[in-house]
VMD Tcl script that builds the backbone (N, CA, C; Angstrom):
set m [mol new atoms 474]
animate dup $m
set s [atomselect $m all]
$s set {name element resname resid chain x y z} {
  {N N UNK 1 A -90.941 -94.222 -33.610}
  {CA C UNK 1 A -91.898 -95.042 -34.328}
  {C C UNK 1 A -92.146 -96.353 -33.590}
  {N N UNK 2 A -91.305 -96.795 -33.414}
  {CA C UNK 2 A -91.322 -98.374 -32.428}
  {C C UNK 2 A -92.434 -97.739 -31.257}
  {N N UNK 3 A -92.149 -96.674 -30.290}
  {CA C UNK 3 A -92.547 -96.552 -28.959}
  {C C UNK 3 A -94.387 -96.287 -29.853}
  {N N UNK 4 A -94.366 -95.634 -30.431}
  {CA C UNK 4 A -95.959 -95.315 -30.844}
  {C C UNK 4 A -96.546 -96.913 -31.441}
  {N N UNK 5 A -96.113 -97.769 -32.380}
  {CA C UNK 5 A -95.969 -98.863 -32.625}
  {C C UNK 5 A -96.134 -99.831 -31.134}
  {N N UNK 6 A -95.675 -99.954 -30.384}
  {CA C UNK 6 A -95.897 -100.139 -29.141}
  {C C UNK 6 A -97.037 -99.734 -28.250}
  {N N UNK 7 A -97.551 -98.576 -28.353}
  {CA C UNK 7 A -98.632 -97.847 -27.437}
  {C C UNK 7 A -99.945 -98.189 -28.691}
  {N N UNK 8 A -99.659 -98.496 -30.019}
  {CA C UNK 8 A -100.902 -99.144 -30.706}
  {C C UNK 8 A -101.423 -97.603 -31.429}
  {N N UNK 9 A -100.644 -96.840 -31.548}
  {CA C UNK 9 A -100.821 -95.471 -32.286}
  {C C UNK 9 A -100.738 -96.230 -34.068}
  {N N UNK 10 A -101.113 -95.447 -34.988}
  {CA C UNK 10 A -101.519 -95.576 -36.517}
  {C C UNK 10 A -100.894 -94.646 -37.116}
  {N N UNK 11 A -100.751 -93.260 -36.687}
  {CA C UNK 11 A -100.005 -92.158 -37.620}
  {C C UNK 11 A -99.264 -91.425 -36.641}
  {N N UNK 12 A -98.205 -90.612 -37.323}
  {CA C UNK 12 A -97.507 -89.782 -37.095}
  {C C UNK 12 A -97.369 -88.905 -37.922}
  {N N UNK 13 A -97.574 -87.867 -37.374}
  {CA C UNK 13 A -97.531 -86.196 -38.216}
  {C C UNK 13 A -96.234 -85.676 -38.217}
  {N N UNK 14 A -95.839 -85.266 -38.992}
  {CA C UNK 14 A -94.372 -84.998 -39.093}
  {C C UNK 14 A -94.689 -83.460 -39.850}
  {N N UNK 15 A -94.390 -82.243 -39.072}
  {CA C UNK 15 A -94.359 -80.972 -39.003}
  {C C UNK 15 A -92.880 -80.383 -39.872}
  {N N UNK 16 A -92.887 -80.877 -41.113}
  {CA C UNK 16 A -91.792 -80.594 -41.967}
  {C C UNK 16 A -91.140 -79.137 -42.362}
  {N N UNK 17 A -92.276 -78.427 -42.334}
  {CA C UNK 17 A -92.142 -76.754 -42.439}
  {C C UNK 17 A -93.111 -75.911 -41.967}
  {N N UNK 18 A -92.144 -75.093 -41.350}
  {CA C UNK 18 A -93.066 -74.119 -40.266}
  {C C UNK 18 A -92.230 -72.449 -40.188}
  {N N UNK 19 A -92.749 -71.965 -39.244}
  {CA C UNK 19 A -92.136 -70.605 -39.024}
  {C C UNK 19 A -90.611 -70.558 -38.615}
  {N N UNK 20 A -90.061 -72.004 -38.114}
  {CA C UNK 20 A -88.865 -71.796 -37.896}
  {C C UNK 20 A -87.664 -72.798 -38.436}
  {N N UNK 21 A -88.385 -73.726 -39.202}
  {CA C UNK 21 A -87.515 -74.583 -40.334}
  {C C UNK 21 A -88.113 -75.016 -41.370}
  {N N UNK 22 A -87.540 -75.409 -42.627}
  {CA C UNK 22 A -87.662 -76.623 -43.672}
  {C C UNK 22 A -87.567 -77.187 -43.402}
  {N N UNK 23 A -87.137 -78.805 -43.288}
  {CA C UNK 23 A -86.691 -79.833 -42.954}
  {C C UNK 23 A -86.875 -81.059 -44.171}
  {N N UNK 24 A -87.582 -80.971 -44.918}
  {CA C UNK 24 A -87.324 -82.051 -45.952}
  {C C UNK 24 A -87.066 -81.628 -47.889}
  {N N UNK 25 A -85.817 -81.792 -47.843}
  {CA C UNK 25 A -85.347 -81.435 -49.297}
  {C C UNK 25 A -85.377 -82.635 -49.884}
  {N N UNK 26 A -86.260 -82.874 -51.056}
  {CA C UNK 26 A -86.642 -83.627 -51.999}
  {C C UNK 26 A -85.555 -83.088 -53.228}
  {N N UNK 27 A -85.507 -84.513 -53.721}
  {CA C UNK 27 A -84.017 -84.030 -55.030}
  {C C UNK 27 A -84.213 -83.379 -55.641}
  {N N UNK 28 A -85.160 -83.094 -56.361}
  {CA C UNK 28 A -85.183 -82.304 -57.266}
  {C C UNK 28 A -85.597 -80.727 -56.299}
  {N N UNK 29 A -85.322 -79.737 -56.403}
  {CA C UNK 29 A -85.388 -78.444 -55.177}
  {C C UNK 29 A -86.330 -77.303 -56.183}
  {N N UNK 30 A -86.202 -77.461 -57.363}
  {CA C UNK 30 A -87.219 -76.769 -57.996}
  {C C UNK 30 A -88.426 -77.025 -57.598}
  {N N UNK 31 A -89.422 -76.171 -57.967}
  {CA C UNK 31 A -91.098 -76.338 -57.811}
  {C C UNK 31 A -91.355 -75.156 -59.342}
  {N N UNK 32 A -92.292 -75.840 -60.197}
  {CA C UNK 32 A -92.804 -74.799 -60.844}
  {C C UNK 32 A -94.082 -74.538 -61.177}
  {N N UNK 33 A -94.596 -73.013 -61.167}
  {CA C UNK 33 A -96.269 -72.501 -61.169}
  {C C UNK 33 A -96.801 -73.000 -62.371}
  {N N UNK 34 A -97.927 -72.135 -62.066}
  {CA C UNK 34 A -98.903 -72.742 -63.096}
  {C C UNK 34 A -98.467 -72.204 -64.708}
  {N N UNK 35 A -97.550 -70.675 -64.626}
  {CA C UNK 35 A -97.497 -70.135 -64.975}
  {C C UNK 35 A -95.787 -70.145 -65.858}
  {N N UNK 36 A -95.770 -71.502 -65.111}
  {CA C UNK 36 A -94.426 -71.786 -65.863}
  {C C UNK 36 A -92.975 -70.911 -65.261}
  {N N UNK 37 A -93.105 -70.316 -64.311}
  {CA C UNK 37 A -92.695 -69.847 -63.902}
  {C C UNK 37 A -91.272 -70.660 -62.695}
  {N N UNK 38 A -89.802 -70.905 -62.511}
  {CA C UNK 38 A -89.041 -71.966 -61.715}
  {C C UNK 38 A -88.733 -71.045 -60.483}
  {N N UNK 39 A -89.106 -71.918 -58.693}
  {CA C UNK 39 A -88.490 -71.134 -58.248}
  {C C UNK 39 A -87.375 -72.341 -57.655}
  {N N UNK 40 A -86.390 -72.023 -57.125}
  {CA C UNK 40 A -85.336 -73.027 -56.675}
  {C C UNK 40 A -85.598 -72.635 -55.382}
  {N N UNK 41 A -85.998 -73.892 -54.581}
  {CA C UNK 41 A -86.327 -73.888 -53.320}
  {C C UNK 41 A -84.803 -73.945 -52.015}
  {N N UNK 42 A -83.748 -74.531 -52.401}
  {CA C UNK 42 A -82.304 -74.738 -52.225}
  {C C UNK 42 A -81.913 -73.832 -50.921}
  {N N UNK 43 A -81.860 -72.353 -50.982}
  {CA C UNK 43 A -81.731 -71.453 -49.848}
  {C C UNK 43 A -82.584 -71.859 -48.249}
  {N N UNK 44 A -83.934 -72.570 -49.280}
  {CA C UNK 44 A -84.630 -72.795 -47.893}
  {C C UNK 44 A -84.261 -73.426 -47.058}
  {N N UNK 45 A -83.594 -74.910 -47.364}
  {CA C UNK 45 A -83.642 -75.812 -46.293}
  {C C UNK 45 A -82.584 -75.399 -44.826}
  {N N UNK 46 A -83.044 -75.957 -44.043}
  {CA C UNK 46 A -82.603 -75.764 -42.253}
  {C C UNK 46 A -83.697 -74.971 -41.452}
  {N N UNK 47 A -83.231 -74.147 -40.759}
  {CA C UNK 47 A -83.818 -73.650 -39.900}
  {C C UNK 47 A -83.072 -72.628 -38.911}
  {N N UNK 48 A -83.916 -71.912 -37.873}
  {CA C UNK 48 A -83.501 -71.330 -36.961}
  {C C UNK 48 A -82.500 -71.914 -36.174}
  {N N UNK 49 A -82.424 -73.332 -35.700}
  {CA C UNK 49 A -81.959 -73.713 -34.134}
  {C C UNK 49 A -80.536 -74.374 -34.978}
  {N N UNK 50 A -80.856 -75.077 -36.341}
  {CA C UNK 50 A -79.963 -75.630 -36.836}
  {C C UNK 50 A -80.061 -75.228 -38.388}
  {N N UNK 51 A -79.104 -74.516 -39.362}
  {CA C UNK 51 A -79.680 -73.906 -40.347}
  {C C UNK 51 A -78.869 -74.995 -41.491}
  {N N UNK 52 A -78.092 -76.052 -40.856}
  {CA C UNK 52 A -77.737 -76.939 -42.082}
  {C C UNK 52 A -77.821 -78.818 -41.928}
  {N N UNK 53 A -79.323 -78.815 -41.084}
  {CA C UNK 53 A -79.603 -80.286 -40.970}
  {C C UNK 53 A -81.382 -80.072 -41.759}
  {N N UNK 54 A -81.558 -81.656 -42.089}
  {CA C UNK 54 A -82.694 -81.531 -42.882}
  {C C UNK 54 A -82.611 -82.746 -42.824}
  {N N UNK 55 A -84.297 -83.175 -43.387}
  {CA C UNK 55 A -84.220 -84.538 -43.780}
  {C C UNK 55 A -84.168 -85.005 -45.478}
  {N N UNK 56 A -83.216 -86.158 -46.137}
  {CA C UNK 56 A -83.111 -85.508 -47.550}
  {C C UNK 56 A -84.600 -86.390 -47.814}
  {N N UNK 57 A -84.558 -86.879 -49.216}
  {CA C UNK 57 A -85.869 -87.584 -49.916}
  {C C UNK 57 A -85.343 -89.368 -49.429}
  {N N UNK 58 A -84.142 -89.635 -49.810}
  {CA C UNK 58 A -83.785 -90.685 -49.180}
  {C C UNK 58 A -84.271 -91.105 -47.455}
  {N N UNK 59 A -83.747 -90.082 -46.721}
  {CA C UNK 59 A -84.191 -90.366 -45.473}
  {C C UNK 59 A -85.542 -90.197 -45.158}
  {N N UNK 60 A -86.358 -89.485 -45.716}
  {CA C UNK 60 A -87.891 -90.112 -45.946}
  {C C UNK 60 A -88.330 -91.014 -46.090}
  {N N UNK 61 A -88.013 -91.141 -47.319}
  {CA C UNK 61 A -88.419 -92.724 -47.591}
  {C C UNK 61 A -87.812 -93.579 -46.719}
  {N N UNK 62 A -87.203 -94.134 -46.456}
  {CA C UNK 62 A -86.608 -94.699 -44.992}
  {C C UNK 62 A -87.351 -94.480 -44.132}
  {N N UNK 63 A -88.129 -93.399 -43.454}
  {CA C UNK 63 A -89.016 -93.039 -42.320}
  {C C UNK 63 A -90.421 -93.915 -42.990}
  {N N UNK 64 A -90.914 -93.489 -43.828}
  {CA C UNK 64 A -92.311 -93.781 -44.577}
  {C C UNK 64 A -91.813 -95.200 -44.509}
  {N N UNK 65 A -91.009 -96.160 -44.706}
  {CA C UNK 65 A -91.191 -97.596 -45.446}
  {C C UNK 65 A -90.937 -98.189 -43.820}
  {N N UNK 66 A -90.337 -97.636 -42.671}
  {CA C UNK 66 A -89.637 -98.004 -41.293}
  {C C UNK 66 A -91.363 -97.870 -40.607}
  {N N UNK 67 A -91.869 -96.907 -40.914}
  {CA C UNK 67 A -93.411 -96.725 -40.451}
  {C C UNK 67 A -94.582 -97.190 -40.600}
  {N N UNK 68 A -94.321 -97.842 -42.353}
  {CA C UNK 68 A -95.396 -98.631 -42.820}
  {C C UNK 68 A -95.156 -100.363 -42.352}
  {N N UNK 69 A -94.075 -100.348 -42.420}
  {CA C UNK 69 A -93.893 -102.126 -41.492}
  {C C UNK 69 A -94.066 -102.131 -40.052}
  {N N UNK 70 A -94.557 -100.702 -39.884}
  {CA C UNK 70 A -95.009 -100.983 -38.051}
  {C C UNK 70 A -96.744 -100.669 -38.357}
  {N N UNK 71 A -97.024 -100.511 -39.193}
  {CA C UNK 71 A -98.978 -100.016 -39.559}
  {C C UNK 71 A -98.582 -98.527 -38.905}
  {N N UNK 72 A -97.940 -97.701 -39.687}
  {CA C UNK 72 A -97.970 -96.470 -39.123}
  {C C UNK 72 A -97.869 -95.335 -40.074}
  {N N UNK 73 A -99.159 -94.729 -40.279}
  {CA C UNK 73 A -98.867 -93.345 -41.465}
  {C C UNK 73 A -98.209 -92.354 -41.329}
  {N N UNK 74 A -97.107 -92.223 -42.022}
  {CA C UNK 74 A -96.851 -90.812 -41.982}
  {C C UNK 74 A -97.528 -89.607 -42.500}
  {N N UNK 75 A -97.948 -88.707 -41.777}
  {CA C UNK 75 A -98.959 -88.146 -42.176}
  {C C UNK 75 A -98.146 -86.054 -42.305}
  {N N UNK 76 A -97.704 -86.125 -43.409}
  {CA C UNK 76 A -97.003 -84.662 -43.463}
  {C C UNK 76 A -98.254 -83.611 -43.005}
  {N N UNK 77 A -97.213 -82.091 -42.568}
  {CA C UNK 77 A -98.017 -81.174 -42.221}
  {C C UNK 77 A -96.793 -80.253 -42.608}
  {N N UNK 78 A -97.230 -79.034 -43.224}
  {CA C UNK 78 A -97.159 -78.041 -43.889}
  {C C UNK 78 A -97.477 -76.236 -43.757}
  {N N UNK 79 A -96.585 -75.630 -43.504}
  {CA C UNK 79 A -97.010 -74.230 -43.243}
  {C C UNK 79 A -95.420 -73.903 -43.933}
  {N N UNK 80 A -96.291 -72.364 -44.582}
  {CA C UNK 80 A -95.103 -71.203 -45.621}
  {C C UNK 80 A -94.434 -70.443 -44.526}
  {N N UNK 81 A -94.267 -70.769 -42.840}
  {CA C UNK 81 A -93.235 -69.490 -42.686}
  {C C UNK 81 A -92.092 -69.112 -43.079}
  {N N UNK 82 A -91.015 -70.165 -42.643}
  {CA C UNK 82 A -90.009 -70.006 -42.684}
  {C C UNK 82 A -89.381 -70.133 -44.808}
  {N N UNK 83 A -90.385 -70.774 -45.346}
  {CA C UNK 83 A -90.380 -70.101 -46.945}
  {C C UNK 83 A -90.418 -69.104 -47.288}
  {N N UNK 84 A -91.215 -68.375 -46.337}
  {CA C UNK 84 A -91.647 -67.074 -46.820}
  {C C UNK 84 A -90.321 -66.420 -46.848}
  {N N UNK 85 A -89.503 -66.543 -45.324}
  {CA C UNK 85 A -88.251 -65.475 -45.454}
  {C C UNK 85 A -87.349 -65.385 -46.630}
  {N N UNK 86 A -87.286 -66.469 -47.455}
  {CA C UNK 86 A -86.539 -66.553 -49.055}
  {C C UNK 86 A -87.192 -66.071 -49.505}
  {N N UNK 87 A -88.607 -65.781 -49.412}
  {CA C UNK 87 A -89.535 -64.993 -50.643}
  {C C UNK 87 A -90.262 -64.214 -50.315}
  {N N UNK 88 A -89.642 -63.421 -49.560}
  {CA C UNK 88 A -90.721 -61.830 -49.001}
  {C C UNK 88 A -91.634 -61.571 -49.934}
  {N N UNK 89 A -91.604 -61.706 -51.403}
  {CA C UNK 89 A -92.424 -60.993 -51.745}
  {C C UNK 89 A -93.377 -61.734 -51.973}
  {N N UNK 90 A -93.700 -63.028 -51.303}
  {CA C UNK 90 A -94.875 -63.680 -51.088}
  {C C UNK 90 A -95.195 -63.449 -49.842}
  {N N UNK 91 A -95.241 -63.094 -49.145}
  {CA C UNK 91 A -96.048 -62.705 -47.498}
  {C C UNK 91 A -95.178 -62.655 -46.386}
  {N N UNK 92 A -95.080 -62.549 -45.255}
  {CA C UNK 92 A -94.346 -62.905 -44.194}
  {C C UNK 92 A -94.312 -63.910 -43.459}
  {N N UNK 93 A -95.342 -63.731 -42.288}
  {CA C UNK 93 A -95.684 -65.346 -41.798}
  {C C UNK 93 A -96.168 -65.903 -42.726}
  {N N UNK 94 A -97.058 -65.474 -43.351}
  {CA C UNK 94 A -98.374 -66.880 -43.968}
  {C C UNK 94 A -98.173 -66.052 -45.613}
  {N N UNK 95 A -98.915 -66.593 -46.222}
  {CA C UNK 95 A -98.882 -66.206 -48.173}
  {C C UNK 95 A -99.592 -65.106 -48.117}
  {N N UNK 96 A -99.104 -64.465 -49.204}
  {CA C UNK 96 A -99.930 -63.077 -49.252}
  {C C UNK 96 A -101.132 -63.734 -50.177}
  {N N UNK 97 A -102.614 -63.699 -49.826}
  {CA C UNK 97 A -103.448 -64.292 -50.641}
  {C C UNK 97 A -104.021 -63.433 -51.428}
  {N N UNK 98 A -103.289 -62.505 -51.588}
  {CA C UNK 98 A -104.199 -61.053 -52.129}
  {C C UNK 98 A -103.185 -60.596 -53.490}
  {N N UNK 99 A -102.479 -61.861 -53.738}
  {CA C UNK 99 A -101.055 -62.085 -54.757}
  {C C UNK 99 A -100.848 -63.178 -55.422}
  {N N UNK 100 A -101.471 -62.815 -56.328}
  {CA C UNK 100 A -101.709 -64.085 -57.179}
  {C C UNK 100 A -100.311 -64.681 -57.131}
  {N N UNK 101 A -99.222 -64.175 -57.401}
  {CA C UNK 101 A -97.978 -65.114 -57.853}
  {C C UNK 101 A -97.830 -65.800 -56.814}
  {N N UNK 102 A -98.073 -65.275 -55.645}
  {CA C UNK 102 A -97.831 -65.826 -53.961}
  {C C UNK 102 A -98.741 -67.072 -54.124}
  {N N UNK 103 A -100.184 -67.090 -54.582}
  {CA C UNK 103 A -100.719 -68.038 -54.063}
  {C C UNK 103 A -100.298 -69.324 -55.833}
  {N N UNK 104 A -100.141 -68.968 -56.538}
  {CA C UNK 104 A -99.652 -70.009 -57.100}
  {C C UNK 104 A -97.894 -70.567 -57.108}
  {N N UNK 105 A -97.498 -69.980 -56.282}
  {CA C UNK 105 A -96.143 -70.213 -55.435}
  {C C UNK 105 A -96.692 -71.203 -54.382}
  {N N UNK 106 A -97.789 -71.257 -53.534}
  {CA C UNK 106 A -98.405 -72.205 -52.573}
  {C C UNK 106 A -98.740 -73.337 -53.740}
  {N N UNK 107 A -99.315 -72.845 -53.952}
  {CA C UNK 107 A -99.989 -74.234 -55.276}
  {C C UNK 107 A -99.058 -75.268 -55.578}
  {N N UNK 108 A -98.244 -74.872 -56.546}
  {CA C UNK 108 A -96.873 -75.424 -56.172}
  {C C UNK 108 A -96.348 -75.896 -55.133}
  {N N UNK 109 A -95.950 -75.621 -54.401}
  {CA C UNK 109 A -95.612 -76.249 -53.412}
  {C C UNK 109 A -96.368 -77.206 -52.896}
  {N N UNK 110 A -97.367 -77.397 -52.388}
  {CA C UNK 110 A -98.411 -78.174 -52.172}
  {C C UNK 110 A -98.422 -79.357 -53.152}
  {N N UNK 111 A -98.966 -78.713 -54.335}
  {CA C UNK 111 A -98.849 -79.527 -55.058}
  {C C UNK 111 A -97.656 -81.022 -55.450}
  {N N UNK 112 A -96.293 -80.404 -55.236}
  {CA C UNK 112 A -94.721 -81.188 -55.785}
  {C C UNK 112 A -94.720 -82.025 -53.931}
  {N N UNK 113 A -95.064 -81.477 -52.682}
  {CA C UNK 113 A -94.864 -81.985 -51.991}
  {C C UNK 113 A -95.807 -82.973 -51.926}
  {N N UNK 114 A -97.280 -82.984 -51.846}
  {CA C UNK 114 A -98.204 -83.929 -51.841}
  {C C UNK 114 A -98.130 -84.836 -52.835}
  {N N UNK 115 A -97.716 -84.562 -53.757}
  {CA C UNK 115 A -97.546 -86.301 -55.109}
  {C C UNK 115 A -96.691 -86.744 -54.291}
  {N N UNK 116 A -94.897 -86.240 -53.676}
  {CA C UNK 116 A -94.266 -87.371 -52.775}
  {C C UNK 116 A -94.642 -88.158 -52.158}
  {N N UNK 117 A -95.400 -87.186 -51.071}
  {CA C UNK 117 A -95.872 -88.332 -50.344}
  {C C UNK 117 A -97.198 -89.163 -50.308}
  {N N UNK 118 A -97.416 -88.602 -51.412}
  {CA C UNK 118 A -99.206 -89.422 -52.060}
  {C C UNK 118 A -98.248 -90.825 -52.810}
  {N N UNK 119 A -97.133 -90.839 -53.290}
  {CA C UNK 119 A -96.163 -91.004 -54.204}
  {C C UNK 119 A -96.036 -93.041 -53.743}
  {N N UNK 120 A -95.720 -92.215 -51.799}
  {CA C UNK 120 A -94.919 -92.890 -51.220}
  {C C UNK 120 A -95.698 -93.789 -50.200}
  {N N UNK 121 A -97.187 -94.020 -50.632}
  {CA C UNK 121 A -98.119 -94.662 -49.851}
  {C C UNK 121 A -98.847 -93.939 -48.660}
  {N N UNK 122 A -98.389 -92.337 -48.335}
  {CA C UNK 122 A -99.200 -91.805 -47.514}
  {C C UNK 122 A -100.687 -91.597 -48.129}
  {N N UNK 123 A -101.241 -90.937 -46.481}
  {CA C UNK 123 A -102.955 -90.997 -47.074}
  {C C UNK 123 A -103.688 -89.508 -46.812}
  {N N UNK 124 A -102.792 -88.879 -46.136}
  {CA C UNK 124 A -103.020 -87.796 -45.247}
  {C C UNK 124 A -102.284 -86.684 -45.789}
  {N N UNK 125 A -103.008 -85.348 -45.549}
  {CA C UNK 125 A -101.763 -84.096 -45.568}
  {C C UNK 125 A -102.569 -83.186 -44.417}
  {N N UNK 126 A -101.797 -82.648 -43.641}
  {CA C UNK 126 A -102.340 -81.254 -42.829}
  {C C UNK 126 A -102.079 -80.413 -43.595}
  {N N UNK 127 A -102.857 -79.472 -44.249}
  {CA C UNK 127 A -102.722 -78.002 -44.403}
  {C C UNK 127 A -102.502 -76.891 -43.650}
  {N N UNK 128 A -101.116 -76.623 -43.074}
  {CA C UNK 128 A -100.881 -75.175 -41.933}
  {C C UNK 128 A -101.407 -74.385 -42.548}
  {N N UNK 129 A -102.650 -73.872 -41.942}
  {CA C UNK 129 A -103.453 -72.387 -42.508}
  {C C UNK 129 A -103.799 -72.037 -41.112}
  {N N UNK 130 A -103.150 -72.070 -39.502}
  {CA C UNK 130 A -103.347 -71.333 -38.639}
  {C C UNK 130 A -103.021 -69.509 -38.580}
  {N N UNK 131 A -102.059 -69.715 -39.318}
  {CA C UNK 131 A -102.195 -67.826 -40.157}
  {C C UNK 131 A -103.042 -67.262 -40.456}
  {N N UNK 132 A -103.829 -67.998 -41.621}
  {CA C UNK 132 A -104.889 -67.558 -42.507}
  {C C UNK 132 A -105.816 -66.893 -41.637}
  {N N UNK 133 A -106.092 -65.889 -42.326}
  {CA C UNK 133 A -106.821 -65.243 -41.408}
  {C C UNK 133 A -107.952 -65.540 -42.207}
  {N N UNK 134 A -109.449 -65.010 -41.658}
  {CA C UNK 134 A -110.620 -65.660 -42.003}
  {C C UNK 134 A -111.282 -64.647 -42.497}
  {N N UNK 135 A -111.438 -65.169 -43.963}
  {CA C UNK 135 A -112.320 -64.140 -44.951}
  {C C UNK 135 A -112.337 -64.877 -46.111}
  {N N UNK 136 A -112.926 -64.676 -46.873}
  {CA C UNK 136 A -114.218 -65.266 -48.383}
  {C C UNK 136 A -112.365 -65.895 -49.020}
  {N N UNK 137 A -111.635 -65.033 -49.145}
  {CA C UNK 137 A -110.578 -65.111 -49.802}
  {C C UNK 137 A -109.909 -66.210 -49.404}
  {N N UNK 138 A -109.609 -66.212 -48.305}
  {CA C UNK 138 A -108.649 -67.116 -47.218}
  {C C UNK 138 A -109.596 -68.489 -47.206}
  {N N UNK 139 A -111.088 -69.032 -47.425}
  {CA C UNK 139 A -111.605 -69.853 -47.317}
  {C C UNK 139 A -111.473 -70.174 -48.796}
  {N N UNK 140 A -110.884 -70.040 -49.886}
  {CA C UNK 140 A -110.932 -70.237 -50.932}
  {C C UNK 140 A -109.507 -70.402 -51.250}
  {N N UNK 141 A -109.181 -69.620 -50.539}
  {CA C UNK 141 A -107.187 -70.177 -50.792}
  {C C UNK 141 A -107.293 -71.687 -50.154}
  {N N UNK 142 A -107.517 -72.071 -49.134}
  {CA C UNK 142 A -107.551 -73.230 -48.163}
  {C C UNK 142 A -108.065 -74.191 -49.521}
  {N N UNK 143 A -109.268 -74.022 -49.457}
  {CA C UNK 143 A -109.886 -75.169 -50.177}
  {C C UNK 143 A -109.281 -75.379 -51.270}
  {N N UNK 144 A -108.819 -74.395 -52.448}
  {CA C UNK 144 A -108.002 -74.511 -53.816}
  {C C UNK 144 A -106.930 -75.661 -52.762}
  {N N UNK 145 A -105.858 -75.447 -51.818}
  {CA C UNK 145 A -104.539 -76.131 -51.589}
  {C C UNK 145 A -105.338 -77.561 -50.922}
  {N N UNK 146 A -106.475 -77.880 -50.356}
  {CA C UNK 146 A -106.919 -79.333 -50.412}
  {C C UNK 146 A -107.481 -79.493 -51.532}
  {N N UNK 147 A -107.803 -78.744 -52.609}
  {CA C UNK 147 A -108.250 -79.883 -53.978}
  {C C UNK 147 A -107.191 -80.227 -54.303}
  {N N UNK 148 A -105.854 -79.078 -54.199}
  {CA C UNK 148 A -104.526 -79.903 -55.045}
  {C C UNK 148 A -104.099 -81.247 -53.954}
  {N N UNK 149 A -104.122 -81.118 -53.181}
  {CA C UNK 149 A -103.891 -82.566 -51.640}
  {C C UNK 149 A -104.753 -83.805 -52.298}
  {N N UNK 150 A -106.036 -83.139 -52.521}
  {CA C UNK 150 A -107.063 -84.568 -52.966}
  {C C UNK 150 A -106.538 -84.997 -54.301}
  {N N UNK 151 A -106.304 -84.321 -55.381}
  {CA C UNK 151 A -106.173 -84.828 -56.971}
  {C C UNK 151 A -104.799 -85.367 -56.618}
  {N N UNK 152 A -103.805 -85.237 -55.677}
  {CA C UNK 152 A -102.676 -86.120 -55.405}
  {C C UNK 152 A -103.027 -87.463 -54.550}
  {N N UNK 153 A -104.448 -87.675 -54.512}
  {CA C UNK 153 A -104.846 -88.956 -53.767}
  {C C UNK 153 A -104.388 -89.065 -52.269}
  {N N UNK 154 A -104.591 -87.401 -51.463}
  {CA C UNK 154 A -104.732 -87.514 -50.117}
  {C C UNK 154 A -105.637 -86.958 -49.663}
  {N N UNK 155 A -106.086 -87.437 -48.317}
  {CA C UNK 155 A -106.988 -86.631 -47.890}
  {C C UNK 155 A -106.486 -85.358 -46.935}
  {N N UNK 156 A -106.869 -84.179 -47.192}
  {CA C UNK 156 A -106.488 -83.191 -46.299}
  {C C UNK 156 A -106.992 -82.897 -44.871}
  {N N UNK 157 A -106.189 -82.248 -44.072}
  {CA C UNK 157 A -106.500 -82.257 -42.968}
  {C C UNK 157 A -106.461 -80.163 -42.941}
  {N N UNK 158 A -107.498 -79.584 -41.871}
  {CA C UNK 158 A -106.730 -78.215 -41.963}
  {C C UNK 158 A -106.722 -78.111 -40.387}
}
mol reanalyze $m
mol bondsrecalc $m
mol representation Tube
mol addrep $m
């Protein structure tokens, strides 16, 4: 943060979950659907290279408040791979969009992660939808997970 702070950079994207880790466990580890439905997110956190480091909600905030006294956004980014492997029966790499429970399992998620950091003075979210494959469906999954980004008072990125 200092060295970007230094070179006169404004944001930093921080690639929290992807095909080969979690990395940020927020205290509370539940997420729940629309449908009322709890899943306990807990199994997920780590990763491939390291399967028991993470960043918690504390050390976030610490990053976000260390970033904002340099003029620097943290700007989260987001993809279901490595979620998915706890929940096969939402998709593999990417959400099964052709599954309803799958895509309000995204919803959720999206949703509990973007109030944090909408929460925490960010302004930004990337939406990982490089999976998504491209069809009527998949352009409508996307856009549903940036209205939930916007009604949390960020702007989405895809």
């Amino acid at each position: 943060l200092d060295k970007l702070s230094i070179s006169g950079f404004n944001q930093l994207q921080l690639h929290f979950s992807e095909d080969s880790g979690f990395r940020l466990k927020l205290n509370d580890t539940n997420i729940t659907d629309e449908d009322g439905t709890i899943y306990d997110l807990s199994p997920c956190y780590g990763g491939s290279e390291n399967s028991s480091k993470w960043y918690s909600e504390n050390d976030m905030n610490e990053i976000i408040l260390y970033a904002k006294s340099l003029n620097i956004d943290i700007v989260p980014s987001f993809d279901m791979g490595w979620i998915l492997k706890y929940f096969e029966k939402f998709g593999t790499k990417s959400i099964d969009i052709n599954n309803e429970k799958a895509v309000k399992f995204a919803e959720a998620l999206a949703d509990k992660y973007s109030k944090y950091f909408s929460s925490r003075g960010c302004h930004y979210w990337n939406v990982g939808a490089d999976e998504t494959y491209k069809s009527e469906l998949a352009v409508k999954f996307v856009n549903k997970i940036c209205n939930i980004v916007r009604e949390n008072g960020l702007t989405p990125r895809v």
